[in-house]
C-alpha positions, 0 to 999 in steps of 0.5 A: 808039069802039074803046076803048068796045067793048074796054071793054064786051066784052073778051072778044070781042077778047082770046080770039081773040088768046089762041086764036092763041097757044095753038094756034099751032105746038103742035109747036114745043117737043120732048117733055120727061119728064112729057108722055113720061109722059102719052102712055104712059098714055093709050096703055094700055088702059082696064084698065090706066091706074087700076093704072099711075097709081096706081103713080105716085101720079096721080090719074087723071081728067085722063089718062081725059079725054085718054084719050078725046079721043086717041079721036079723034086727026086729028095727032101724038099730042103735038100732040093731047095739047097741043091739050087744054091749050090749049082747056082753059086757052081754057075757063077764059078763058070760066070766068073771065069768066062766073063772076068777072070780071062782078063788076068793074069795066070797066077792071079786067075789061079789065086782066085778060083782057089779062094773062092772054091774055098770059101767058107762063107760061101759054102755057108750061103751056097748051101742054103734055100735062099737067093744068095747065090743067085744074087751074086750071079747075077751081079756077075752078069750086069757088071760085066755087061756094063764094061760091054755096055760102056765100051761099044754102046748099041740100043741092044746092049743097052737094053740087055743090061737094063732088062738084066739089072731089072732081074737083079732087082726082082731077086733082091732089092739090096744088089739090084740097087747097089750094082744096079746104080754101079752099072749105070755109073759106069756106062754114064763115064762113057755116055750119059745118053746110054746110061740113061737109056739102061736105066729106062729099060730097067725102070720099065721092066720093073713098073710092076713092082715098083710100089713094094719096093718103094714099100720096102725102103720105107719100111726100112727107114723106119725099121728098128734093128737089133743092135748088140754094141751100145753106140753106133761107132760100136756097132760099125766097127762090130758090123764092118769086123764081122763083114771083113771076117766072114768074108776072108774067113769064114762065119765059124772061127776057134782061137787058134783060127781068129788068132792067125786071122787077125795077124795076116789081117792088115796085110790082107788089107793092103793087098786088097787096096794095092789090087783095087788100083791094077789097071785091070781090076775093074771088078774090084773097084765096081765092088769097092763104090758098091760097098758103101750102098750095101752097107747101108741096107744091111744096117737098116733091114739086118742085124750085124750077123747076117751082113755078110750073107746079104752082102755075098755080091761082094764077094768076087771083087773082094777076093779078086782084089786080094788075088790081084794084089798080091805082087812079092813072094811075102803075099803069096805066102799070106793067101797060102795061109789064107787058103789054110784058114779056109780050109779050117774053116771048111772043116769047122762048117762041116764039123758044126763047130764054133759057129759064130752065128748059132742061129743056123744051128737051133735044132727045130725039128728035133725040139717039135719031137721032144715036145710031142714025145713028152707032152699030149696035144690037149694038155700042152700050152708051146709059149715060143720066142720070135723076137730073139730067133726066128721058130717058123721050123718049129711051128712047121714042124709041130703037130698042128693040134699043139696051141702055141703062142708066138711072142713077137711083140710085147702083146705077148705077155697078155696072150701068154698069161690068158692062155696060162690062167684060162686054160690051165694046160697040164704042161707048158713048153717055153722056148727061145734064146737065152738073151732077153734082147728085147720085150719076148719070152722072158717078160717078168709077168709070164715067168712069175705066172709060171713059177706060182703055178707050174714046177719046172720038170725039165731045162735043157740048154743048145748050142753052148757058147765058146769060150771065143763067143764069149769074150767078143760078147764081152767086148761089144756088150755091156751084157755077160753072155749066157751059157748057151744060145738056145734053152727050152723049159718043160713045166708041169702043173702044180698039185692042188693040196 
């Protein structure tokens, strides 16, 4: 009797446990750069924010949307920003349902609703002040317009999508390009005269921010991205790896879980391409021709550990794929154990524990009380790595009396040895990762300054690398790993004798 009611509304069961793990300690995590980013935006004035995106090559409808819903702030902003996310990514559960999951079957509709509500990725991107999830609602909406779109076309039709595709575009570039060229696609199979007609509709409704787009792509063709493999084969198959692990399990994973993972891997594969040629996965190859568009962007703009956040869009069709795939009572067992690895990988977020990108667990603020617990404002120089990590916590979070030197780029050695040689502070901070990826903090030039004239009094090491961690540095680096991912460096001036 219970199973026949999961069966018949899965929705009515699953999205209340969704619920509760998106909105459950929405503060466990400590701000991280791009949310630091996001607060500041939308603490602008009105007037401001187009100007302030546009130098930062952000489209603007997300931060006006969490503009106005900060309008009504009742905790700590970070927590309402996070809190958006989370109804949000709660919206497109609904989306989904309404819009695509009626076309399945029961099991397959059941099977899905249960990966998704129990998606670690997901519960890692959804409890963010970021526009991931308003991203991916989106996508929902212009992909199921186009079926609508292809299947009876009307001017209004056209222009709903086309004006829903431009709102994609205005949230973020990468998904609006991506679906937005999908979507097209699709309505063309049926007419090439409609699809025209969408693209016009969405090409005028974006002429206002159409030359920071074409920006962007320009600035992204001539980005240089971090990379952590020594070649490009490496590094695809480090990127494509870390994109089909987070996406099936989870950006957090200890031995035991990769272990289990890596076993059920290729059968998790074959089902998804076994789903992918259902009559009724539309979704799913929709998904599959968006793919290769995403992975593009995200190789040009984003290093290799933050693909799967870009690429959160991708999502529902993925999984949607492995629940329409599974066929034979073997695969039903496979996504049971999926569900398990999931799980673990819920507990593992909420336990912040063997995350494989420790970059959103760098403890800003609580390094900007350290430094204002153990140091005076007027005898304090604060030199910060922003090349290998992003410190705009930090910065936010420190006395604004504290000078600081930022290090983006390699004229931060000559800034650093000035403020060290003229100003002569009493103490000097030294913050960032523990890899010198690029030119940044550990320059030879600032650190033999400091040894000549300062004691070091203080080091302290963050977020300690897991022996897992390790390996896989091993594996995709000519470089041994660190201890930890993140250390700070207390020096005090020498004594004159």
């Amino acid at each position: 009797m219970v199973l026949a009611q999961v069966l018949r509304h899965p929705l009515r069961w699953l999205l209340p446990i969704q619920a509760v793990l998106l909105l459950t300690r929405l503060d466990l995590l400590p701000i991280w750069g791009d949310e630091q980013f996001t607060l500041e935006v939308v603490a602008l004035p009105w007037s401001e924010i187009g100007s302030a995106l546009a130098a930062d090559i952000h489209p603007p409808l997300y931060f006006a949307l969490l503009k106005a819903w900060m309008t009504f702030c009742l905790t700590e902003p970070i927590v309402w920003a996070r809190l958006f996310s989370a109804l949000t990514a709660l919206g497109t559960t609904v989306a989904l349902d309404r819009l695509w999951l009626r076309r399945q079957l029961p099991e397959p509709r059941v099977w899905f609703l249960a990966l998704w509500s129990l998606s670690p990725l997901l519960l890692l991107d959804a409890r963010m002040a970021r526009s991931y999830t308003l991203q991916t609602l989106l996508a929902v909406l212009v992909l199921a317009l186009a079926v609508r779109a292809s299947e009876r076309s009307t001017i209004r039709r056209s222009a709903v999508l086309g004006l829903t595709i431009a709102a994609l575009l205005y949230t973020h570039y990468l998904p609006g390009i991506a679906i937005g060229v999908v979507a097209i696609v699709a309505v063309a199979r049926n007419s090439w005269r409609t699809a025209i007609g969408v693209a016009l509709f969405a090409l005028v409704a974006y002429l206002p921010w159409l030359p920071i787009l074409v920006d962007g792509l320009g600035q992204a063709v001539s980005r240089d991205v971090y990379r952590l493999a020594p070649g490009v084969p490496a590094e695809l198959a480090l990127r494509l790896g870390y994109w089909f692990v987070a996406f099936s399990f989870g950006e957090a994973q200890a031995w035991i879980t990769l272990g289990c993972a890596v076993a059920i891997s290729p059968l998790l594969l074959f089902m998804l391409f076994r789903g992918a040629r259902a009559p009724e996965a539309a979704y799913v190859r929709y998904g599959l021709l968006a793919a290769p568009i995403g992975l593009l962007g995200t190789w040009r703009w984003v290093a290799f550990a933050f693909t799967p956040a870009r690429l959160l869009f991708l999502l529902p069709p993925y999984l949607l794929g492995l629940a329409t795939g599974a066929k034979t009572a073997r695969d039903r067992y496979v996504l049971a154990g999926l569900l398990a690895l999931n799980a673990a990988g819920v507990g593992l977020y909420f336990a912040q524990s063997n995350f494989l990108n420790l970059g959103y667990l760098v403890p800003y603020q609580e390094l900007a009380r350290q430094i204002e617990a153990h140091s005076p404002a007027g005898d304090t120089l604060v030199l910060v790595d922003a090349i290998n990590g992003d410190p705009k916590p930090l910065l936010a979070a420190l006395d604004s009396d504290y000078p600081i030197t930022v290090a983006r780029d390699a004229s931060f050695a000559d800034q650093a040895l000035a403020e060290l040689q003229t100003g002569r502070p009493a103490v000097v901070w030294r913050l960032g990762s523990s890899r010198n990826t690029s030119l940044g903090l550990m320059q030879r030039a600032v650190t033999d300054q400091l040894r000549s004239d300062y004691m070091l009094v203080d080091s302290k090491s963050y977020l300690p690398y897991s022996s897992l961690q390790r390996t896989l540095f091993g594996v995709f680096s000519n470089q041994e790993a660190p201890i930890a991912y993140y250390v700070t460096e207390q020096w005090q001036r020498k004594i004159a004798e």
